[in-house]
N, C-alpha and C positions, 0 to 999 in steps of 0.2 A: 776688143772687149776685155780680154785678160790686162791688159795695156791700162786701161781706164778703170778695172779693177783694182788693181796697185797704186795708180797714183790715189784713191780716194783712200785706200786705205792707209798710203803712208799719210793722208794729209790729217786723217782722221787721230792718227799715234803721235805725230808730230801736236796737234792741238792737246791733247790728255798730256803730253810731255810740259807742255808749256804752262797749261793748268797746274801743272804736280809743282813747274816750277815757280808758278807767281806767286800758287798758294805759301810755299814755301816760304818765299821773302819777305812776304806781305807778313806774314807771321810773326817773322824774326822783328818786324815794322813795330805791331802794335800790338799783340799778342803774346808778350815774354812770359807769362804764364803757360803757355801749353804748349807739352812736345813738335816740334818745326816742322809738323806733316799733315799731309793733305789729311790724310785718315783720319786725325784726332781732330778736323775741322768737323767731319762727320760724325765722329764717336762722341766729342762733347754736345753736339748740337741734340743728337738722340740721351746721351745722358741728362741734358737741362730735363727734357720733354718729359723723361720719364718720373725725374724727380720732381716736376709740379703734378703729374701724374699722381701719386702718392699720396704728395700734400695734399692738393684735392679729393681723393678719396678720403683720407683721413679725418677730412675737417666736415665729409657731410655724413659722417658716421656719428651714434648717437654714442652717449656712454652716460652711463645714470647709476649712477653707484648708490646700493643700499646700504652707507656705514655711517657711522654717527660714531664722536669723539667719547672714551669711557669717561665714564661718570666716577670717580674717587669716592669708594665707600672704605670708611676708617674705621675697619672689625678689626681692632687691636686683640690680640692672642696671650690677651695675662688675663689668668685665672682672677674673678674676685674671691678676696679671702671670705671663707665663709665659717663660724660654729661648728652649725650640721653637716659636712663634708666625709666624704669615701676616699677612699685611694684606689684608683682606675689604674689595674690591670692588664687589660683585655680588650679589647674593640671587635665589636662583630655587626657586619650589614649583612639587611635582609630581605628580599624583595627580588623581585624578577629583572631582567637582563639586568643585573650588576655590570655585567663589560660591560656598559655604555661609561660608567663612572669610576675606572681604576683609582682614579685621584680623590676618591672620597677619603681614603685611608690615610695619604698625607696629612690633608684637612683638618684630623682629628689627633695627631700623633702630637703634639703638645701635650693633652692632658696625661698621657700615660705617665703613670708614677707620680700622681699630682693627688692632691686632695681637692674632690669636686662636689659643687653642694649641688640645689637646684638652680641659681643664678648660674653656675658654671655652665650648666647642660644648658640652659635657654640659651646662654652667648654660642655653644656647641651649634646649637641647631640653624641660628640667626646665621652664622658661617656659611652653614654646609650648605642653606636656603638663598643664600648671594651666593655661592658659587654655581649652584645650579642655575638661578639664573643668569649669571655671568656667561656662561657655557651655553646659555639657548636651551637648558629644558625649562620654558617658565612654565609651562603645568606639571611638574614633580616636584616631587617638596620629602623633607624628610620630616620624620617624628619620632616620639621617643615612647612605646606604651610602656603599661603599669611592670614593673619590675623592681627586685630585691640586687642594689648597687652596692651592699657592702660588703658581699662578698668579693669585690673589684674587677667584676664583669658590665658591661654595659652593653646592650644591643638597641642596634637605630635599625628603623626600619625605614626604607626607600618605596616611597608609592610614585610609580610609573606612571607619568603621562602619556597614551597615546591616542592616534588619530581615529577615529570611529566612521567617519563622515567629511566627503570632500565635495564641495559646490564651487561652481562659478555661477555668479550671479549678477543682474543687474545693479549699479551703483541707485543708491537711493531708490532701492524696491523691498518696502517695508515687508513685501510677501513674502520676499526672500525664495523667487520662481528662477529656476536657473535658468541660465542665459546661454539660448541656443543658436545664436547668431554667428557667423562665421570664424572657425578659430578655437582651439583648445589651448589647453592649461598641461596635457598631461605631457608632455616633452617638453615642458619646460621647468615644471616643479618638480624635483627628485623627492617627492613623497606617497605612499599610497597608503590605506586605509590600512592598521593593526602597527605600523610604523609607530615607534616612540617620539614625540611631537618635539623637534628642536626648530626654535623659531630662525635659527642661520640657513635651515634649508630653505624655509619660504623666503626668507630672504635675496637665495638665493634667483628663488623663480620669479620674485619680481622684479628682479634683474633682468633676466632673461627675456619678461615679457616686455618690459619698458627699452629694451629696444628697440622696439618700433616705434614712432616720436607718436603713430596715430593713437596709439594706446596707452590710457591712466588706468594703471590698477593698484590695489590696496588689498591687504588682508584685514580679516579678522576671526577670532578665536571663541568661542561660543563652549560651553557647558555642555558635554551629550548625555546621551539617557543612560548610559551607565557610569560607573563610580568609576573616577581615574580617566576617563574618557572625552576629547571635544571635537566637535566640528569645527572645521577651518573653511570657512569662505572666501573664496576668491572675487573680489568687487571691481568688475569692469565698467568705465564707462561708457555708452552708447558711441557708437561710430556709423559711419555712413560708409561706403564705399568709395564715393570721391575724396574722402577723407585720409584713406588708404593709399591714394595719390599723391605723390609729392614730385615738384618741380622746382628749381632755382638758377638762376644766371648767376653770374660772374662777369665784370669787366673792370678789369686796373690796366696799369701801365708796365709791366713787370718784364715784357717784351726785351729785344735788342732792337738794333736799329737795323742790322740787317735785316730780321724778320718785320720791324715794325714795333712801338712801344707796346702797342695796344693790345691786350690779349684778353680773350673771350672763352669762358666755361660754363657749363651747365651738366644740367644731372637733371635725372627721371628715375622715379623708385619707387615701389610697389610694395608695402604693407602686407604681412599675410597672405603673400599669394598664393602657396599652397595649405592654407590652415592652421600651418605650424609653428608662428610665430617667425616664420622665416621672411626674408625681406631680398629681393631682386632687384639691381640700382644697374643703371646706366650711364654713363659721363662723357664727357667730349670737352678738351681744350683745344684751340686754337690762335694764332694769329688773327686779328680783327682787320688786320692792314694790308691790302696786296696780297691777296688770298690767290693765287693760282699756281699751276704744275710746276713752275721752277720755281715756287718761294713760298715756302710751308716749313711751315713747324706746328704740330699735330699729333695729340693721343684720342685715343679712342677706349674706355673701359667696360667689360662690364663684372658685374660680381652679384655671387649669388651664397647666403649666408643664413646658416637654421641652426637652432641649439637643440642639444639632447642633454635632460640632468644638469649636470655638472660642466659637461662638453659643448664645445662652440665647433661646428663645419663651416667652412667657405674654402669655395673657388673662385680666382678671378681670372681674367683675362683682358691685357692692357697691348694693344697696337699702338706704337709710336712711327713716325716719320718727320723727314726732314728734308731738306731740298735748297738748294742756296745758287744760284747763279752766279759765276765767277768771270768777271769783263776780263777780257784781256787786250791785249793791243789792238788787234785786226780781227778780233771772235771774242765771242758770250759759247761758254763752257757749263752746265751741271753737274752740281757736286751733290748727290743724295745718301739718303741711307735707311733705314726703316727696320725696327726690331716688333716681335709680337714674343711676349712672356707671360706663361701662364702658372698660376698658383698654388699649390693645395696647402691647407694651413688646419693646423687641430688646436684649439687651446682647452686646457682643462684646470677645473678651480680645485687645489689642493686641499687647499686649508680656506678657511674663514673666523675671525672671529666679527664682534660687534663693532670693533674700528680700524677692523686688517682685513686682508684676503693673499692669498700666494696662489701664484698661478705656473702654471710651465705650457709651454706649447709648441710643435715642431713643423716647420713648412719646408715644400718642397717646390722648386721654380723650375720650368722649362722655357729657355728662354732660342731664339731662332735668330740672327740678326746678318744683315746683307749691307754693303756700302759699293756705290759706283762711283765713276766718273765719267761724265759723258753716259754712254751705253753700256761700256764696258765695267762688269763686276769688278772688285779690288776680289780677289780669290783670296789673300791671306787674312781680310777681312770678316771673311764668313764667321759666322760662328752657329754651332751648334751646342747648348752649355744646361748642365744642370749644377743646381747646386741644393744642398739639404741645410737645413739652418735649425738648431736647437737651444730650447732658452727658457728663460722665466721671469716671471714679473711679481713686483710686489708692491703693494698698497698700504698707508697707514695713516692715518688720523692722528692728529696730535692736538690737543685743542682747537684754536683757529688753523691751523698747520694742518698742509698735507705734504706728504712725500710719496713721491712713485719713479720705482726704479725698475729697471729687468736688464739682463744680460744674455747675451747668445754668444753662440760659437757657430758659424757660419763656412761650408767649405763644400769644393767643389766635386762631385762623381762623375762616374762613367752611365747611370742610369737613363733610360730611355733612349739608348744607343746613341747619347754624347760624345761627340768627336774626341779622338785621341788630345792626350798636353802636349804634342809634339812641338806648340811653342814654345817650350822650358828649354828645347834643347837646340831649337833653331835661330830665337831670336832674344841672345844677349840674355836669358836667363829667365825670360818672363814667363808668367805661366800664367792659361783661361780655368785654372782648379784653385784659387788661393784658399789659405789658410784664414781666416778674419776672426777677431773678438770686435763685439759689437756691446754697446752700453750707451743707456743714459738714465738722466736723474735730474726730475723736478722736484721744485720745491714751490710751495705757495704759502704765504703768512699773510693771512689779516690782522690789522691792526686800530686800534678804532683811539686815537686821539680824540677827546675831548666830543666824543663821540659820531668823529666822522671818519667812514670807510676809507679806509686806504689799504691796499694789494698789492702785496709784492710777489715776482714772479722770476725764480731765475731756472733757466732750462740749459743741461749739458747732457752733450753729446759726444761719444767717443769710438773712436776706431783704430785697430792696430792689426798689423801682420808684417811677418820677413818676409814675405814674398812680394815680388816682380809684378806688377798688374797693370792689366791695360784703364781706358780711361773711364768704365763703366765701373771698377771693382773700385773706385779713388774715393778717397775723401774732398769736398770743397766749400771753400771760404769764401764769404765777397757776395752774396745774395740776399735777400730778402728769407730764406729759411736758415741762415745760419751767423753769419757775420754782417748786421745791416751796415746801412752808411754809405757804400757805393751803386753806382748806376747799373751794376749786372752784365755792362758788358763781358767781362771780365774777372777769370777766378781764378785762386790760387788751390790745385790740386794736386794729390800726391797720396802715395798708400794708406798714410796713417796720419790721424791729425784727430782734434779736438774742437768744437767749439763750445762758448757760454754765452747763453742770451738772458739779460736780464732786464725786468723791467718795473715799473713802478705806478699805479695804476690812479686817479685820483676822479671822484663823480664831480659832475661841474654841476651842483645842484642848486644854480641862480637859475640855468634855463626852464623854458615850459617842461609840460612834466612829456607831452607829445611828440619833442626830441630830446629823449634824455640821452644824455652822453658821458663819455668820461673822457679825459685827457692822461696823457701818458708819456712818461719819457723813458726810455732806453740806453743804454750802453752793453756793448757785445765785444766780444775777446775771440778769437781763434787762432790755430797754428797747424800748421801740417807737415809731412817731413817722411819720407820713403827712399827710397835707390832711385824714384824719380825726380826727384826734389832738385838734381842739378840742372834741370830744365826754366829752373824757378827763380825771377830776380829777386823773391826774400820769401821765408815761411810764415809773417806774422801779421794778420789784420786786426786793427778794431776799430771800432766806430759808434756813433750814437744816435738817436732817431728820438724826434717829441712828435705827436698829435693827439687828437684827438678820433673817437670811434663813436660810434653810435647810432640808434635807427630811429628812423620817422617812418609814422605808419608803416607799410611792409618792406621799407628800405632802409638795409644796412650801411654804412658807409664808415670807410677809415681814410681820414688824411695824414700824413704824417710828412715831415723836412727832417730829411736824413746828410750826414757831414762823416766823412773819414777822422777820425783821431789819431790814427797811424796806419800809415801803409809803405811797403817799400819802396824807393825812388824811381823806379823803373813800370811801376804799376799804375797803369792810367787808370782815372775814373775822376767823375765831375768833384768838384769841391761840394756843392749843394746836389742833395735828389730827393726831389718829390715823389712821393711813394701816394697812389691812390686807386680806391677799392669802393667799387660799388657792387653790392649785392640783393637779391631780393627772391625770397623764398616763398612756394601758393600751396 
C-alpha cells in the first residue's frame, strides 16, 4: 500500500514538473511579453478578469453631472466719470452671516479713493449682484439705502437669501402635493430649512439623486411667505418599481483563444433599495465558449453605493477565476487561480462651482488570491494583500470642452492582518506593498463645422513606481482598454507605463433616424518600462481602430477593424482585428 502510495505520488510531482516545464517553454514560444513562469500564466490570466471586471463596473455606472459652461459677463471695473461725484473712503457691509461673503470686500475695493457718482454705485451693485450670483446665492442680492456719501463713507447692505421650506414633489402636479412614494431627498440634498439658499448645493443633490438612471429630478425656487425667504422644490418624476430594476447583457469577442473569443456579461441593479437614493448592482463576466471546470475565465461582482450630503459610500466585492488546461505529451494538467477583492471607497465633493467641481476620495481593498497546479497550491503564490489608495478628482467645463483629471497615491499595509513583504527580501527585490502614483486625463472638444457634430476624445492614463511588482500591481498595453489594434492575445506589461487613447467621433446622419449611429476612428500610443521590462521584446505599442456604434431599438452595438501601426518584432498579434460588441439594456 505504502508502495503504491509513492509511486502515485512521485508520478503525480513528476506530471506538475513537467507542466512547470512545458508552460515554461511554450512561453519563451509565443508569449515574449510575460515573465517565463507558470505563475504569471495564472497571475495574468486573473489580472485580464479583473480588469474587464472594472471596466464593466465602470461603464454601467451612471454619472450625470450638474455643470454648465460660465457664461462671460463683461462688468468692466472703470469708474464712469461723473459732475456730481464723492470720493469713497470707507466701505462698510451690512446684514446677517456676512461670512458667507468675505469676497464682497475685494469686489468693491476699486472705488476707494475714487470719485463715485450714482452711475458708479449702480455699476457697484450690478458687480456685487453677478458675483453673488456667480457664487450660487441667486436669491441675495445687495442694495444701497438712503445715505449721506460725501462725507466718503458708503454702506451696502447684503439681504440674505434663505430657505424657509423644502418639498418633494410630484413632477407636473400643479397642487404642488408632496410626493410620498418610495425614497427621500434628505441624504442626498445637503440643505435644511434657515440654511442660506446657494443654488451649488441643490445642485449638488440632483446629482446625487440622478444617480439612479430610474430617477428625473429637477428643482425649483419659489417666493416664501416671508421677506428674504423661498421654498425650494424638489420635482420628481413618477416611477414604478419595475422601473427601479435594471438588467443588461453583454456579448463581444474580446476573449483569447484559450478561453474562447466570445465573452458574455451582464448586470442586475436595484434603484433605491433601501429608500436612500442608494443603488445595489450585481455583475458577472464570462467566457461564452467551452464553459466548464478546466476552462474558465470568470468574475463575479457585487456592489453596493448610497450618498450622504456632500459624501458618496460603496462597497464592493469582485470574485475572479481562472482555469486553463495544459496538454502535455502523455497528460492534460490544470493550471488555476482565483482571487476575491473587496472595496471600501469614500468620495467627497470639496468644492463646486457653476462649471467645476473638486473632489478627493480614499479607498481601501482587501484583496485574498490562491494559484495551483494540478491540486497542489503554488504556496509562494498566496496572497494575502491590503492596500489604501488616496486621491482626487477634478472636473471643468470649458465651453464645448471638458476636462477631467484626478490623481492618487496608491500603496500597500499591513491592515487587516496582511501577510508580512517577506517577498522584498526573498525574491530578487520584489515587493506585495508597492509604492504607485496613479493619473489620468480626459479631454472632450465639440466642434460643429458647418454645423455638423463632430467629438473628439483623447483619454491618458498613467502609472509609476520604483518598486518590484508582481503581475497584478503592472501596468498593460495591447488590449481593447488601452492600446487598441491588436487581437489581446498578448500584452506588453511592466511596473510603469503610459497610455493615450484617442478618438474622433462623426454622426452618420443619411441613415434612418431608428438606427442612428455614428462612425469613429481611433489611433492609441502606449509605453511601459519597470525592473520588469527586461522580460519584454520592446516597450512601445500603437495602433488604430475605425467603426462605427450605435443602437436600434433596445440594442447597442459597436463594430470596429482594428490594425497595429507599431509593435515590436517579437510581439505577435493578427495584422487585422475585428472588435465587436453587442449590448442591450431593460
Amino acid at each position: 500500500m505504502k508502495k503504491n502510495f509513492a509511486i502515485f505520488k512521485f508520478k503525480k510531482n513528476f506530471l506538475i514538473t513537467c507542466a512547470t516545464k512545458s508552460v515554461f517553454f511554450s512561453l519563451q514560444a509565443i508569449a515574449q511579453d510575460l515573465p517565463n513562469t507558470p505563475e504569471q500564466v495564472i497571475d495574468e490570466g486573473i489580472r485580464r478578469q479583473e480588469e474587464k471586471a472594472k471596466e464593466y463596473s465602470d461603464k454601467i455606472k451612471k454619472t450625470d453631472d450638474v455643470l454648465a459652461p460660465e457664461k462671460e459677463v463683461d462688468l468692466s471695473k472703470e469708474i464712469p466719470i461723473e459732475d456730481n461725484c464723492f470720493t469713497i473712503n470707507k466701505i462698510h457691509f451690512l446684514g446677517e452671516h456676512l461670512e458667507y461673503f468675505p469676497w464682497l470686500d475685494d469686489e468693491v475695493k476699486f472705488i476707494l479713493n475714487k470719485c463715485v457718482g450714482l452711475n458708479g454705485l449702480q455699476k457697484v451693485l450690478n458687480i456685487l449682484n453677478s458675483e453673488l450670483i456667480k457664487e450660487g446665492y441667486v436669491t441675495s442680492r445687495v442694495s444701497i439705502s438712503e445715505q449721506n456719501i460725501s462725507l466718503g463713507k458708503i454702506k451696502f447692505l447684503v439681504h440674505v437669501g434663505k430657505i424657509s421650506e423644502i418639498k418633494m414633489i410630484k413632477k407636473h402636479n400643479l397642487e404642488k402635493i408632496e410626493d410620498e412614494n418610495w425614497g427621500t431627498w434628505k441624504n442626498a440634498f445637503p440643505i435644511k430649512v434657515g440654511d442660506v439658499l446657494n443654488i451649488r448645493n441643490l445642485e449638488q443633490g440632483i446629482e446625487q439623486m440622478r444617480k439612479l438612471p430610474s430617477q428625473k429630478i429637477t428643482t425649483q425656487i419659489e417666493p416664501g411667505n416671508e421677506i428674504n425667504t423661498s421654498i425650494v422644490y424638489i420635482l420628481r418624476e413618477e416611477i414604478t418599481i419595475l422601473s427601479r430594476i435594471r438588467l443588461g447583457v453583454t456579448l463581444d469577442n474580446s476573449g483569447t483563444k484559450a478561453m474562447g473569443k466570445s465573452q458574455i456579461a451582464s448586470f442586475l441593479a436595484f434603484d433605491n433599495l433601501l429608500g436612500i437614493n442608494d443603488i445595489f448592482s450585481l455583475s458577472a463576466i464570462s467566457n461564452a465558449e467551452n464553459i466548464y471546470e478546466e476552462n474558465h475565465s470568470q468574475s463575479f461582482t457585487g456592489n453596493y453605493l448610497f450618498p450622504f450630503k456632500f459624501s458618496n459610500f460603496s462597497i464592493s466585492n469582485t470574485y475572479s477565476r481562472y482555469a486553463q488546461t495544459i496538454t502535455l505529451t502523455t497528460a492534460k494538467i490544470l493550471a488555476k487561480g482565483y482571487s476575491n477583492k473587496t472595496d471600501f471607497k469614500w468620495d467627497y465633493n470639496v468644492l463646486r462651482g457653476a462649471s467645476y467641481k473638486l473632489g478627493v476620495y480614499f479607498n481601501v481593498s482587501y484583496k485574498v488570491a490562491k494559484s495551483y497546479i494540478g491540486d497542489v497550491e503554488i504556496i509562494k503564490q498566496s496572497r494575502r494583500i491590503t492596500n489604501s489608495e488616496v486621491g482626487f478628482t477634478y472636473k471643468k467645463l470649458i465651453g464645448r470642452a471638458s476636462i477631467d483629471y484626478s490623481l492618487s497615491y496608491r500603496e500597500g499595509t499591513s491592515w487587516f492582518n496582511a501577510q508580512p513583504d517577506e517577498m522584498q527580501y526573498n525574491n530578487d527585490g520584489m515587493t506585495i506593498r508597492p509604492k504607485i502614483w496613479l493619473s489620468s486625463l480626459s479631454y472632450q472638444q465639440l466642434v460643429l463645422p458647418w454645423d455638423y457634430p463632430i467629438q473628439f476624445s483623447s483619454v491618458t492614463r498613467f502609472q509609476y513606481t520604483q518598486n518590484k511588482t508582481g503581475t497584478a500591481d503592472q501596468f498593460a498595453i495591447g488590449n481593447r482598454y488601452s492600446v487598441r489594434g491588436f487581437d489581446g492575445e498578448n500584452s506588453l506589461i511592466a511596473e510603469s507605463g503610459y497610455s493615450i487613447k484617442n478618438d474622433i467621433y462623426f454622426p452618420l446622419k443619411f441613415l434612418p433616424e431608428f438606427m442612428s449611429s455614428i462612425a469613429y476612428f481611433g489611433a492609441d500610443f502606449g509605453q511601459v518600462w519597470g525592473k520588469s521590462d527586461i522580460y519584454l521584446p520592446g516597450k512601445i505599442l500603437s495602433g488604430t481602430v475605425m467603426g462605427i456604434q450605435g443602437k436600434i431599438t433596445k440594442f447597442h452595438y459597436d463594430v470596429a477593424l482594428a490594425a497595429p501601426i507599431y509593435k515590436p518584432e517579437k510581439f505577435k498579434s493578427s495584422i487585422w482585428n475585428l472588435y465587436l460588441t453587442l449590448s442591450s439594456n431593460f
